[in-house]
C-alpha positions as CSV (number, residue, x, y, z in Angstrom):
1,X,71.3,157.5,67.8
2,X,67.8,159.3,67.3
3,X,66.7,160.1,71.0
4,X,62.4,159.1,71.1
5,X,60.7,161.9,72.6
6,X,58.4,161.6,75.7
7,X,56.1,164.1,76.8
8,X,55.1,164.1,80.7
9,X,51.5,164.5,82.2
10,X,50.8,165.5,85.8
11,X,54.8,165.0,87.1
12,X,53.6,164.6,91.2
13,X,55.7,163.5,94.1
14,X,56.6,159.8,92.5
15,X,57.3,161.1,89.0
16,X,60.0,163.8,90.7
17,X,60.9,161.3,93.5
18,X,61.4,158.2,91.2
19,X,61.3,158.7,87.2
20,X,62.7,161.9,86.5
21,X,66.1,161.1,87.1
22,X,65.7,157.7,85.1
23,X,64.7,159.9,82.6
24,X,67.0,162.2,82.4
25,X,70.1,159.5,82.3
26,X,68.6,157.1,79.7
27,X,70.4,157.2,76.3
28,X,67.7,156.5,74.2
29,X,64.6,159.1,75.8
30,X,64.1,162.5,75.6
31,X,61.7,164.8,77.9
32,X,60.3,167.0,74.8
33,X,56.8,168.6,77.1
34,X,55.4,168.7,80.4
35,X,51.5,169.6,80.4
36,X,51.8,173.0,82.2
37,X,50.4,172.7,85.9
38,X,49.4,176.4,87.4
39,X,51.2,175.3,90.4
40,X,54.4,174.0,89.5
41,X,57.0,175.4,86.9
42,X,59.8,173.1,85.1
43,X,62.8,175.6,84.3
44,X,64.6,172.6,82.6
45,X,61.8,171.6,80.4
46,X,59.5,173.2,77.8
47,X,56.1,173.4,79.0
48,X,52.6,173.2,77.3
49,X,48.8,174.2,76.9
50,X,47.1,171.0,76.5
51,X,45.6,172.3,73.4
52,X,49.2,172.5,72.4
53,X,50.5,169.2,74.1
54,X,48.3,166.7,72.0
55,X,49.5,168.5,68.8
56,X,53.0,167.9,69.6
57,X,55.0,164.8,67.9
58,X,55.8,162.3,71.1
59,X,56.7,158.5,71.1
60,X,56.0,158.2,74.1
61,X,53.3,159.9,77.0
62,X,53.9,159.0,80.8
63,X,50.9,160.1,82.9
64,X,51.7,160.9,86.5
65,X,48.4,163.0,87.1
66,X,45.3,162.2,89.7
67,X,44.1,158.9,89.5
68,X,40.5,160.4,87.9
69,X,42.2,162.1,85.1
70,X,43.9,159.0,83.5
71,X,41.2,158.2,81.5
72,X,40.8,161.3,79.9
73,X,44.4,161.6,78.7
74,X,44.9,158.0,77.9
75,X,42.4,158.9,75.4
76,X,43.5,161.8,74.0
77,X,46.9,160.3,73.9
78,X,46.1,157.3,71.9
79,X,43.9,159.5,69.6
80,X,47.2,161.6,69.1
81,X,49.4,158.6,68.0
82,X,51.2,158.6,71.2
83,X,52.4,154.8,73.4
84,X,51.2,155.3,77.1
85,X,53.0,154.5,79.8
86,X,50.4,155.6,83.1
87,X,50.9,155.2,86.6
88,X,49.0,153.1,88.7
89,X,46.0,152.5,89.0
90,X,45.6,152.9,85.1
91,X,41.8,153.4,85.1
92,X,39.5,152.7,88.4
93,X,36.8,151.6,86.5
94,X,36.1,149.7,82.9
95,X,33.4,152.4,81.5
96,X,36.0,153.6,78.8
97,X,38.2,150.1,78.8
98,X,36.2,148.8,75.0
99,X,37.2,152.4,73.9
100,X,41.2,151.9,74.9
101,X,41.7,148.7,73.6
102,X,40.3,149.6,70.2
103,X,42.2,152.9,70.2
104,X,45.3,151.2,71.0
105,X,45.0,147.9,68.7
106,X,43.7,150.4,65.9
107,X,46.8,152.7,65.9
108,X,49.3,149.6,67.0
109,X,50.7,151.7,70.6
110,X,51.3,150.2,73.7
111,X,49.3,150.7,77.0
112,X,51.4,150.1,80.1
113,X,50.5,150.3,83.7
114,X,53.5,150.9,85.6
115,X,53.9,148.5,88.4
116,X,57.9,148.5,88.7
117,X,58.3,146.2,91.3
118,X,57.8,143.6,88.1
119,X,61.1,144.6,87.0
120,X,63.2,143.7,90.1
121,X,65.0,140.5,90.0
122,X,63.4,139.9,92.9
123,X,59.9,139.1,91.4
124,X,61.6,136.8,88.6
125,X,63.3,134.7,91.4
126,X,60.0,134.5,93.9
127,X,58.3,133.0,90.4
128,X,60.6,130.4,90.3
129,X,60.9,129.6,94.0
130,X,57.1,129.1,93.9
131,X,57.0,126.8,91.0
132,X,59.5,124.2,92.8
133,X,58.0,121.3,93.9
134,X,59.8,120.0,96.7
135,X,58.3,123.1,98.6
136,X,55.0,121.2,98.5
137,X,51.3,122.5,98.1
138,X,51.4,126.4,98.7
139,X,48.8,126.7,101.4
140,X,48.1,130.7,101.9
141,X,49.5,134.6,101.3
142,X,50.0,137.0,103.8
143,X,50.7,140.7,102.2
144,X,50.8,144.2,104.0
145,X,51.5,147.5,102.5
146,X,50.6,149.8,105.0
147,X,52.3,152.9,105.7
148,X,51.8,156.3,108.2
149,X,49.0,159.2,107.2
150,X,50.4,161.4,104.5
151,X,49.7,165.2,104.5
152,X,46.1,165.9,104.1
153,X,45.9,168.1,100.8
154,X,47.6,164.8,99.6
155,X,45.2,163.8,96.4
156,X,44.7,160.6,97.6
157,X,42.1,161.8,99.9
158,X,40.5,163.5,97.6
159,X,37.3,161.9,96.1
160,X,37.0,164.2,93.3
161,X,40.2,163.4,92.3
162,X,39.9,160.0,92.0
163,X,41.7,158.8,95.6
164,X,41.6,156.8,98.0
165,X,44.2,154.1,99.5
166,X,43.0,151.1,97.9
167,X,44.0,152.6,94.2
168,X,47.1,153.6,96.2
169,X,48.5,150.3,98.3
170,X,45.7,147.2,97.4
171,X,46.2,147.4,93.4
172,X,49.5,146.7,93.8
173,X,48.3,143.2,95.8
174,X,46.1,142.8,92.9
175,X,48.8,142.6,90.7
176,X,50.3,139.4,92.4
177,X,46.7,137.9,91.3
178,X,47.1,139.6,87.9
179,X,51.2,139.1,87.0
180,X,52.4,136.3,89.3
181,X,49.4,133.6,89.4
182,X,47.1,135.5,86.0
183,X,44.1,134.9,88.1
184,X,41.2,137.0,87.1
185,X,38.4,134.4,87.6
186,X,37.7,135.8,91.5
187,X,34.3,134.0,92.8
188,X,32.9,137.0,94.6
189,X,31.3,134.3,97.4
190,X,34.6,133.9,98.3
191,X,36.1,137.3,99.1
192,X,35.6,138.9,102.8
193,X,36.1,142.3,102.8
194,X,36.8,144.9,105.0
195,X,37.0,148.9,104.4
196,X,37.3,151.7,106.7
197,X,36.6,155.0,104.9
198,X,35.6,158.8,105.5
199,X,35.8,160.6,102.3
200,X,37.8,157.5,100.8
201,X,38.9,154.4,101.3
202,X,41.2,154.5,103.9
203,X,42.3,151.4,104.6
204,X,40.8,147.8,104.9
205,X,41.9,143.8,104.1
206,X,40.6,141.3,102.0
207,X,40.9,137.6,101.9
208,X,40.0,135.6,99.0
209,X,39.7,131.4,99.2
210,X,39.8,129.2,96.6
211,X,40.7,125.4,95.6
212,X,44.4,126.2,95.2
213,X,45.4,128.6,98.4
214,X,44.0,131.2,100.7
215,X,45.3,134.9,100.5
216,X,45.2,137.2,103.2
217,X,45.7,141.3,101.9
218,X,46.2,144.1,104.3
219,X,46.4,147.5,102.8
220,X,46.6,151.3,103.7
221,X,47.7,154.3,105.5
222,X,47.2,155.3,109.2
223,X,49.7,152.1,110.1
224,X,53.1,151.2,110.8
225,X,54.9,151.2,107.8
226,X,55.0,147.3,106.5
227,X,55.7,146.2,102.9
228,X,56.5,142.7,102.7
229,X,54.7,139.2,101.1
230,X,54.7,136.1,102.5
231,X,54.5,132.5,101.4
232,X,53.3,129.8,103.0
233,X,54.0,126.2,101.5
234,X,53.6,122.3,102.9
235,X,57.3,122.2,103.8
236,X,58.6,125.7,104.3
237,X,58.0,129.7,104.1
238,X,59.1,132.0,102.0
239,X,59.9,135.8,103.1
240,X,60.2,138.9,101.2
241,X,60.6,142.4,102.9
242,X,59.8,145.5,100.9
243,X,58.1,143.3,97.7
244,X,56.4,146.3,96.4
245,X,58.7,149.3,97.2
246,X,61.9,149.3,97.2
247,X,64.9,152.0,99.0
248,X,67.4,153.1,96.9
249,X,71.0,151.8,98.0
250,X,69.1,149.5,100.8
251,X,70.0,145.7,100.0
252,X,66.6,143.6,99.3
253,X,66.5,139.9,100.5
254,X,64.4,136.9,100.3
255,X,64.1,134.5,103.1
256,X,63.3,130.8,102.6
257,X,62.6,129.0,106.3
258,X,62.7,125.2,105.4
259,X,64.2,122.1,107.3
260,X,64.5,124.5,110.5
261,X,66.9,126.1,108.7
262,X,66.7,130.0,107.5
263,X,68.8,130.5,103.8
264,X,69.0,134.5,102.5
265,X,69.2,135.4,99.2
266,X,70.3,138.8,98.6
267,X,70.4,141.2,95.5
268,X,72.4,143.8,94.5
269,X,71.5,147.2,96.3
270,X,72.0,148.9,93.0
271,X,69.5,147.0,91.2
272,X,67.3,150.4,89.4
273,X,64.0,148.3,88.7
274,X,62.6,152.2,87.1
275,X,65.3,151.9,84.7
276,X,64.9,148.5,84.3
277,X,61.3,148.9,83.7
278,X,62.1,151.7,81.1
279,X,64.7,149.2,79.4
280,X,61.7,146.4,79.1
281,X,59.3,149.2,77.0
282,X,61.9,150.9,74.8
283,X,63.4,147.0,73.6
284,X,59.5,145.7,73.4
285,X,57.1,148.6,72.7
286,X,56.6,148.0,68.8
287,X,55.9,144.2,69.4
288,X,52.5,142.6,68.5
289,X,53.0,140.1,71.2
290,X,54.3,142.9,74.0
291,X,51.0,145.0,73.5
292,X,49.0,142.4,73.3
293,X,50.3,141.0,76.8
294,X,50.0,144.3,78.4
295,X,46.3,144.7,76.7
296,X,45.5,141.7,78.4
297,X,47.7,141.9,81.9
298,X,46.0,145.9,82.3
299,X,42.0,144.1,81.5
300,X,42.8,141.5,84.2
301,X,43.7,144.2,86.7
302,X,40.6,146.5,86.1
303,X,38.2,143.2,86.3
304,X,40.0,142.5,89.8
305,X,39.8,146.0,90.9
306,X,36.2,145.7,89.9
307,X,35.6,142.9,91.3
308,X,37.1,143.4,94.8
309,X,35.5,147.2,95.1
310,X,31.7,145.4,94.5
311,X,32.1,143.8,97.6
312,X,30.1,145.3,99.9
C-alpha cells in the first residue's frame, strides 16, 4: 500500500510529546518534510526552506507552529493543494476565515482542528449518557482545566506570537459548546466574564446562562492542576476526570452519582485517542460530507472564540 505523505510545520513540545510517535507507527502515513526551524534539527527527517516546503508534493500538512502563524500557513497550504490538519486554536480570529473556506471548498481538502479528546470513547459515551431521559432536565456545567505556570520563554506568553491561556485551556471548553451541544448562537447579555492578564491572558472563568442550562468554565495556568467536566441533571450527576487530557497507560473513568448510589465506568488504559483521531481523517478526508462538517464544526468554534473574547 502507497504510504500518503505528510509534511510537518512548527513540530513544538505536543507534536514531539504526543503525534510523532503516532506518526511514525501508522501504516498508511509518511513524514516526507519538516519546515526547517533555526533552533531545532530532525536527524530522522528531511528538512525544508519554506520556499522549498510549499513546492513539495504532500497529502497531508499538520501545523504544530505558534498560535499567530496558523493563518499564514493554512493558507499557503491550501493554495499548495495540501489537506490541513492544525492544532488548536486553528485561527484566533475570523479576518482570513471567508478566504479558508473558499480555498478549501475550491480545491476539495479538508480543514481540521485537532481537538483529540473527540476521539476517546469517552466523549461518545458522555453523549449518550446526556441524551437519556430518565436523568431528567440537565441543570448546569462545571469545567476546569487549569494547570501550574509553565516555563516563561514558553510561547504562550508571548503576545507576538499569538499566546495566551485562553487559546491554550478555554477553546477546548468551547468545543463542548461547539461538538457536544453545536451551540454557536451565545447571547452576549448572558456571558459573565472574568480575565486576569499581564502580557496575556492568564487565566479567568466564564459562565454563560440560557433557557436550557447554566455553564460554569474555569480555565488557566498558575493553579492546581484540574481537568475534569461535570454534569449536573434533575436526578443525578455525572463525573469525568481528565475530559480534555488524557495520561498514557492511566485508566480514564466516568462517574454517574444517582439514587445515592455511585456506578464507574471505566475504559481501557490503552485507548490512543491520537491514533484514533488520525484513523478518523485518513478513512474520511476525501468525503464531501466529512469536510463540510469540519468547515462548519471549525466556523462555529471561531464565532465562540469571538464571541467570548468581546466580552469586556
Amino acid at each position: 500500500m502507497i504510504k500518503k505523505t505528510i509534511g510537518i510545520i512548527g513540530p513544538g513540545y505536543h507534536f514531539e510529546k504526543n503525534i510523532i510517535s503516532v506518526l511514525a507507527k501508522n501504516s498508511s502515513l509518511k513524514i516526507s518534510g519538516i519546515l526547517r526551524n533555526k533552533k531545532k534539527k530532525y536527524k530522522n527527517f528531511k528538512t525544508l526552506s519554506e520556499d522549498k516546503f510549499f513546492k513539495e508534493n504532500f497529502d497531508f500538512v499538520y501545523i504544530s507552529c505558534p498560535n499567530k502563524l496558523h493563518e499564514k500557513y493554512i493558507i499557503k497550504s491550501l493554495k499548495s493543494g495540501f489537506h490541513v490538519i492544525c492544532e488548536k486554536p486553528f485561527l484566533t480570529d475570523s479576518n482570513k476565515l471567508k478566504e479558508i473556506l473558499f480555498l478549501s471548498k475550491k480545491k476539495k481538502k479538508l480543514i481540521f482542528e485537532t481537538f483529540m479528546h473527540l476521539y476517546h470513547p469517552i466523549f461518545h459515551k458522555l453523549k449518550k449518557l446526556i441524551n437519556e431521559k430518565k436523568r431528567g432536565k440537565l441543570r448546569y456545567i462545571v469545567s476546569n482545566f487549569r494547570f501550574p505556570s509553565l516555563n516563561k520563554d514558553n510561547h504562550r506568553y508571548k503576545k507576538k506570537l499569538g499566546g495566551g491561556f485562553f487559546y491554550d485551556a478555554a477553546v477546548y471548553q468551547l468545543s463542548v459548546e461547539n461538538y457536544l451541544f453545536n451551540n454557536v448562537s451565545i447571547n452576549k447579555k448572558k456571558i459573565e466574564q472574568i480575565k486576569i492578564r499581564r502580557e496575556v491572558d492568564l487565566k479567568g472563568y466564564f459562565g454563560i446562562k440560557n433557557k436550557k442550562f447554566h455553564r460554569f468554565y474555569f480555565w488557566g495556568e498558575g493553579q492546581n492542576y484540574t481537568n475534569n467536566i461535570e454534569f449536573f441533571f434533575n436526578n443525578s450527576c455525572i463525573y469525568v476526570d481528565r475530559f480534555f487530557s488524557k495520561l498514557k497507560n492511566k485508566p480514564t473513568y466516568i462517574k454517574i452519582f444517582e439514587n445515592n448510589k455511585i456506578k464507574v465506568i471505566k475504559f481501557n488504559k490503552n485507548v490512543d485517542h491520537f491514533k484514533n483521531m488520525f484513523y478518523e481523517i485518513l478513512r474520511n478526508y476525501n468525503k464531501l460530507s466529512f469536510q463540510n462538517y469540519h468547515r462548519q464544526r471549525i466556523s462555529n468554534q471561531i464565532k465562540l472564540i469571538n464571541t467570548i473574547s468581546s466580552i469586556k
